[in-house]
DOLOKE-596940 format. One line per 3 residues: number of its first residue (from 0); their letters; for each residue x, y, z of N, C-alpha, C. Coordinates in steps of 0.1 Angstrom, whole numbers, plus 5000, padded with zeros to 4 digits. Each point is the difference from the previous one (the first is absolute). Last residue first. Layout:
REM residues N
NUM) a) X:Y:Z:X:Y:Z:X:Y:Z | ...
//
This chain:
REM residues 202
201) xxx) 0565:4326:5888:5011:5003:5004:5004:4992:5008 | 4972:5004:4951:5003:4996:5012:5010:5001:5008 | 4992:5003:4956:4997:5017:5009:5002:4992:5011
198) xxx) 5008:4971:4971:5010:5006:4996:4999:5012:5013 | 4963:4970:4988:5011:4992:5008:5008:5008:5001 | 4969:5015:4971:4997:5000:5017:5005:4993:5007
195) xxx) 5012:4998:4955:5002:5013:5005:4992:5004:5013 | 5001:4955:4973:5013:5006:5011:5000:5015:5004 | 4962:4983:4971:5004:4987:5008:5009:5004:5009
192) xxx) 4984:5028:4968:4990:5000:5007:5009:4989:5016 | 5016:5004:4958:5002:5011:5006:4995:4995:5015 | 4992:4972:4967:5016:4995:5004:4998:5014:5010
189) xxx) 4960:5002:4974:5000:4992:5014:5014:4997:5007 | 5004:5028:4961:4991:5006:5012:5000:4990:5008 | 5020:4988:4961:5006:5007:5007:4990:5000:5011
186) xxx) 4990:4955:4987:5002:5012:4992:5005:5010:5011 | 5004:4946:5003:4994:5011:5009:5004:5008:4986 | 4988:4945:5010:5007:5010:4993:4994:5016:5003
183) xxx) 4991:4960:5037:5000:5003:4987:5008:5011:4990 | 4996:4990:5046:4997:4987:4999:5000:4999:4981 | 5020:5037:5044:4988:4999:4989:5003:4984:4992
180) xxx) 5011:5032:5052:5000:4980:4990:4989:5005:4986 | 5029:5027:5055:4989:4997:4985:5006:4993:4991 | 5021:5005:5039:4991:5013:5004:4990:4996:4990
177) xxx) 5042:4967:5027:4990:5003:4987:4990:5012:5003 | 5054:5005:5023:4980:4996:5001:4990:4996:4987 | 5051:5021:5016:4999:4989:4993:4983:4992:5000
174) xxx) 5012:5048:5016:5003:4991:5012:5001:4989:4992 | 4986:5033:4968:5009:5005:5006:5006:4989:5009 | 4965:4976:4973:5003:5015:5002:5014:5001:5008
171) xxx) 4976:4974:4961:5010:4995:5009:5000:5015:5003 | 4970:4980:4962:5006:5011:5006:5005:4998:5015 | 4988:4963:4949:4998:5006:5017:5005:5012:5001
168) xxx) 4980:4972:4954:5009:5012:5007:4994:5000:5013 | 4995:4962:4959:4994:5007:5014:5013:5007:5000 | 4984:4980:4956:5010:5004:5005:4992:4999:5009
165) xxx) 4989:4962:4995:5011:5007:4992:4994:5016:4988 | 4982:4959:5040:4999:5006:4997:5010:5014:4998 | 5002:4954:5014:4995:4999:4990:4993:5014:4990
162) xxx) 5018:4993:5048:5010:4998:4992:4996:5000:4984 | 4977:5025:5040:4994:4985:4992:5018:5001:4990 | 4997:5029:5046:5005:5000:4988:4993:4986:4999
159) xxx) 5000:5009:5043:5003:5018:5000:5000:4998:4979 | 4987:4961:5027:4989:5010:4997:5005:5013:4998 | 5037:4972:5028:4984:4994:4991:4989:5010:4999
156) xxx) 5052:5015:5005:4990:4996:5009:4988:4993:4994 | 5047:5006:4971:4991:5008:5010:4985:4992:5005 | 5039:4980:4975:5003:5005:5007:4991:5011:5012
153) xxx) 4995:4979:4954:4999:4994:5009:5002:5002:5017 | 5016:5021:4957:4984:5006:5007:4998:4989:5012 | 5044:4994:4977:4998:5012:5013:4979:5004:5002
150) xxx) 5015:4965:4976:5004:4995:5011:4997:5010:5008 | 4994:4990:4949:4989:5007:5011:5004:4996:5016 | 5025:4989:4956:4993:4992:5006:4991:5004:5013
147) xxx) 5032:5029:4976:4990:4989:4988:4991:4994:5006 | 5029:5049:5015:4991:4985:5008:4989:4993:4992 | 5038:5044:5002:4995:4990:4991:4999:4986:5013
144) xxx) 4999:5061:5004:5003:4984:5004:4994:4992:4993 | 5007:5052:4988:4991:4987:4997:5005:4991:5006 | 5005:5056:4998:5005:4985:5002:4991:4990:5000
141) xxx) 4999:5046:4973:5004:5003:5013:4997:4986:5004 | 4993:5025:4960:5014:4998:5002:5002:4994:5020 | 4967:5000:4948:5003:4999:5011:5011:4998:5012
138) xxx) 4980:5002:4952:5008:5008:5002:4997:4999:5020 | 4987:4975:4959:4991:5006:5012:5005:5011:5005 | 5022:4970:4972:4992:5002:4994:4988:5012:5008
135) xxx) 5034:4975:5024:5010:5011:4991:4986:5006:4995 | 4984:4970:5029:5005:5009:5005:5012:5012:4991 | 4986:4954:4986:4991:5006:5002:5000:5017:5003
132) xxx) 5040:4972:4994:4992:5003:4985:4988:5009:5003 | 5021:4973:5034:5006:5014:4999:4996:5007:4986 | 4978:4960:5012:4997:5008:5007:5007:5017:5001
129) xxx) 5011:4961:4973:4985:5001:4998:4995:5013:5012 | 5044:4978:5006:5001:5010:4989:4983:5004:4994 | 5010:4972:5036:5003:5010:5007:4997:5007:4983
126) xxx) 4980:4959:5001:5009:5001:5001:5004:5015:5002 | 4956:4974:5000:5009:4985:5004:5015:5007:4998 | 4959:5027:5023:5004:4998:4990:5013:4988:5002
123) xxx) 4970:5007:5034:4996:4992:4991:5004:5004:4984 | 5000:5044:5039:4996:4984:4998:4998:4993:4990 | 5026:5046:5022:4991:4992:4987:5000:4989:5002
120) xxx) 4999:5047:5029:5004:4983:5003:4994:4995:4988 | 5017:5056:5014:4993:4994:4996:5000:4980:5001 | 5001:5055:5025:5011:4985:4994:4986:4989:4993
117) xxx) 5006:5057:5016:4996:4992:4997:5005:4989:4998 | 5001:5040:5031:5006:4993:4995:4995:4988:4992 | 4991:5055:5026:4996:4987:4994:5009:4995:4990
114) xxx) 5008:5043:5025:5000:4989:5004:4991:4986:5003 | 5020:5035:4966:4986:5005:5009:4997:4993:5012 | 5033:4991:4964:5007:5010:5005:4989:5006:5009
111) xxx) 4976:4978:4958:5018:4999:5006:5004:5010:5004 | 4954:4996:4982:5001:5001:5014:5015:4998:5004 | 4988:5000:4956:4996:5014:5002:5003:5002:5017
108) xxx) 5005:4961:4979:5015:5010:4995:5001:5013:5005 | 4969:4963:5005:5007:4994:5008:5012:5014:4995 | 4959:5000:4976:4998:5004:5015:5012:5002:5008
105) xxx) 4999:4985:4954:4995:5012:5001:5006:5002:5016 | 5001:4957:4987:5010:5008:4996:4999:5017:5002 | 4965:4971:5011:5009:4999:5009:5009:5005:4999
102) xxx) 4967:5001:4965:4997:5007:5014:5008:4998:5009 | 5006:4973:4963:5001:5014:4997:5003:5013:5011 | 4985:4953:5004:5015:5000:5000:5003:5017:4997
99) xxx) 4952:4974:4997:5009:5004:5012:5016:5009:5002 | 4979:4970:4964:4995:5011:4997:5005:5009:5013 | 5018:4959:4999:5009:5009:4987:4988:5010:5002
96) xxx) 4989:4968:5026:5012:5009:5010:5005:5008:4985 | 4966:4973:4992:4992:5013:5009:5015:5007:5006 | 5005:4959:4970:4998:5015:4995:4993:5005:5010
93) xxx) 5035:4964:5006:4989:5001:5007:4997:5015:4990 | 5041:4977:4997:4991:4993:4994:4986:5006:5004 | 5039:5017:5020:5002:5002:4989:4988:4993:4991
90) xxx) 4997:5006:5050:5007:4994:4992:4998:5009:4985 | 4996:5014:5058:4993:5002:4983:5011:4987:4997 | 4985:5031:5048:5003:4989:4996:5002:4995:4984
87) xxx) 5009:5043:5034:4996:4996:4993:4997:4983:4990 | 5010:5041:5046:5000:4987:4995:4990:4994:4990 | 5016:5047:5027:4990:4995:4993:5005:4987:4994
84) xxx) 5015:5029:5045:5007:4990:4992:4982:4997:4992 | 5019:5047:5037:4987:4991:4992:5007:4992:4989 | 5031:5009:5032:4996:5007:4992:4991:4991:4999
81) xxx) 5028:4992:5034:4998:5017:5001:4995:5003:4988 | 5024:4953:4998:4991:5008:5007:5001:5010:5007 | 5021:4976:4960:4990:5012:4999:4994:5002:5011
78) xxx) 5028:4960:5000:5009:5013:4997:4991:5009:5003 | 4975:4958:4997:5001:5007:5013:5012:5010:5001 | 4994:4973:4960:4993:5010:5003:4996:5010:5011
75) xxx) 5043:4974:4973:4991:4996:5014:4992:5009:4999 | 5032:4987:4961:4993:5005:5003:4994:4999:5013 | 5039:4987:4958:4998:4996:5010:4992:5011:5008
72) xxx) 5013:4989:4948:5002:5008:5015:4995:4993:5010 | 4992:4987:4951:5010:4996:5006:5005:5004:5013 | 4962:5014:4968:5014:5002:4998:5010:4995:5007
69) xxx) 4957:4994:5015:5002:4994:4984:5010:5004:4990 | 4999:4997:5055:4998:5009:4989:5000:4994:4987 | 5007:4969:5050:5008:5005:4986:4990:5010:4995
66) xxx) 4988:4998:5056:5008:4991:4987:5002:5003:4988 | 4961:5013:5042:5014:5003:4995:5004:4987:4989 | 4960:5013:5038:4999:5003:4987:5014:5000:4990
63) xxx) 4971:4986:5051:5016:4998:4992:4997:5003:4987 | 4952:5014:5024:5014:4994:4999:5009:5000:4996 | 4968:5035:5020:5003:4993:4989:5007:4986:5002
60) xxx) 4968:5018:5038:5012:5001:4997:5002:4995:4988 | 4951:5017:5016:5013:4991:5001:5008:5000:4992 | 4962:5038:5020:5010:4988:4992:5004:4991:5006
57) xxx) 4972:5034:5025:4994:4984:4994:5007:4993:4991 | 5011:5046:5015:4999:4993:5012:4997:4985:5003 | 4987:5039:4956:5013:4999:5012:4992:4991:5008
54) xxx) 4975:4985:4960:5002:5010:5014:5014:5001:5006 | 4988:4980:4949:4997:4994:5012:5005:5013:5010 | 4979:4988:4948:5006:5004:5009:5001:4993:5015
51) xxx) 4988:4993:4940:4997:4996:5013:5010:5005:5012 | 4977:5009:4947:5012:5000:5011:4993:4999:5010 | 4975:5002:4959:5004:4990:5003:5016:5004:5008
48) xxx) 4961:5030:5003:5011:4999:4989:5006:4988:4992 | 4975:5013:5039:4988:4995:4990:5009:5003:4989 | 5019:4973:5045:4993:5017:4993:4997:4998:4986
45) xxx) 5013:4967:5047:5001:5003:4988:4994:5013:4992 | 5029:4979:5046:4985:5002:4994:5001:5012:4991 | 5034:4965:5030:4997:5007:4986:4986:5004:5002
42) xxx) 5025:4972:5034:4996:5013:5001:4996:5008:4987 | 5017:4951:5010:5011:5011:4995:4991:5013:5004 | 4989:4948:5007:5001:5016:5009:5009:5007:4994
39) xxx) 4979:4965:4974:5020:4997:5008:5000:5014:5011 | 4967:5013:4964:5001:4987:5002:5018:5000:5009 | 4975:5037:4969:5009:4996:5005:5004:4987:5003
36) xxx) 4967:5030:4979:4995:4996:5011:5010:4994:5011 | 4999:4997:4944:4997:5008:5007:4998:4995:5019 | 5021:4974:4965:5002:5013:4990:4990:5010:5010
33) xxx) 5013:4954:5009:5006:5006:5003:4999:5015:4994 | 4975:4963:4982:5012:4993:5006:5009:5019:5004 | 4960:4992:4971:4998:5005:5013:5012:5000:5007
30) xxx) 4995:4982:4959:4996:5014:5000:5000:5006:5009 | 5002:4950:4995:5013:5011:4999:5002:5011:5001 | 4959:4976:5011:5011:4998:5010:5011:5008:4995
27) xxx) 4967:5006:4970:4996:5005:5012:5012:5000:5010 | 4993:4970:4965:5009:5009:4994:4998:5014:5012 | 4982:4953:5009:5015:4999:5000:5005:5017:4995
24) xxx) 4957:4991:5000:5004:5004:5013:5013:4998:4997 | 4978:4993:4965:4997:5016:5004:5006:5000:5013 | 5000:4958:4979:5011:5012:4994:4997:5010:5010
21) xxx) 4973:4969:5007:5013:4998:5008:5009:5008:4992 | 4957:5003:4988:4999:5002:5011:5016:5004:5008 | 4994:4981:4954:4997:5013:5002:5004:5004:5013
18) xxx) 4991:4955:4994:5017:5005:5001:4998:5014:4998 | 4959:4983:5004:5012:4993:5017:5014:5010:4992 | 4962:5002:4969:5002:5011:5009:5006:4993:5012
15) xxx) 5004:4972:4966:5003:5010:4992:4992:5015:5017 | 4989:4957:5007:5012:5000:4998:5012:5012:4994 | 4946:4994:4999:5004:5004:5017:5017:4995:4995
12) xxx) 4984:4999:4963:4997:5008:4999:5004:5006:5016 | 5001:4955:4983:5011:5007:4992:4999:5018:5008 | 4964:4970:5010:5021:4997:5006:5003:5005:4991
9) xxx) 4961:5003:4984:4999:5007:5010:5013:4997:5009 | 5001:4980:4960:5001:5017:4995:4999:5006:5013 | 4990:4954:5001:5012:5004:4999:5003:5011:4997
6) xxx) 4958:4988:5004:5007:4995:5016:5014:5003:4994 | 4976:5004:4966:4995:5009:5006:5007:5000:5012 | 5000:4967:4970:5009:5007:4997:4994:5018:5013
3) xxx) 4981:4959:5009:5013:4991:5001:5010:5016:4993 | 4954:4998:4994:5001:5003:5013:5017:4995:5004 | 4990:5013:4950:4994:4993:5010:4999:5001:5011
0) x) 4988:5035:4959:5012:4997:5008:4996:4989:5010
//
């Protein structure tokens, strides 16, 4: 090999680990972007579950959560307060919310009338019927504010939600408070796990 091809294999070679380098940290930044630790002083700290809590006395306030139902109704979520509110985020397109979806149907039927209220927010479907589809197939009966364009996550405090991460479920306590944040698709038990010490609370 000449010295002319050798100088180029060796650029080829520190080139090929620059962009490596710069993948590895670029895919880190996204990984990281809000999924533990909280950020934006929201007070979260995290558990070895992947839920993240926060202390009486250290919430903060939900925000404005309201507007059309994917049925067309009309919804405020601040109605429910005096009840633990589980908030669910999902699209129709996203498969961690279809494996998910089960356990919510389950849960949200078993706890009606307990005073937990679940609602749910679909994002980034392009039409209300993709989503009522979802929810028939699911058997899910309990409300979904439609928000294509992710206006309403927007809405909460910086670092309380990575908009990019589809599904999250919050728990809103009794006083309208974030109480807990999972950042990823939940099975029954950790969904349990999530509101029922929000729930004993007095």
């Amino acid at each position: 090999m000449s010295a002319a091809s050798r100088s180029r294999t060796r650029s080829r070679a520190v080139l090929l680990a620059a962009v490596a380098a710069a993948a590895a940290l670029t895919l880190s930044a996204c990984g990281s972007g809000g999924v533990s630790g909280g950020g934006g002083n929201t007070n979260f700290v995290t558990g070895n579950n992947g839920i993240d809590t926060v202390k009486q006395g250290e919430r903060t306030d939900a925000p404005d959560l309201s507007g059309k139902t994917i049925d067309g109704k009309t919804l405020d979520v601040a109605d429910y307060k005096g009840q633990v509110v589980v908030v669910n985020i999902w699209g129709s397109w996203c498969g961690p919310c279809r494996a998910e979806a089960k356990y919510f149907a389950k849960v949200s039927k078993e706890y009606d009338g307990k005073g937990v209220q679940f609602v749910g927010i679909n994002t980034r479907d392009a039409s209300t019927s993709l989503a009522v589809a979802f929810e028939k197939d699911f058997q899910i009966t309990y409300p979904s504010l439609y928000d294509p364009t992710g206006k309403l996550m927007l809405r909460f405090k910086k670092g309380t939600l990575n908009p990019q991460l589809i599904p999250s479920t919050l728990v809103i306590d009794k006083d309208g408070k974030i109480a807990a944040r999972a950042l990823q698709a939940l099975g029954e038990e950790n969904l349990l796990s999530m509101f029922k010490p929000v729930l004993a609370e007095k």
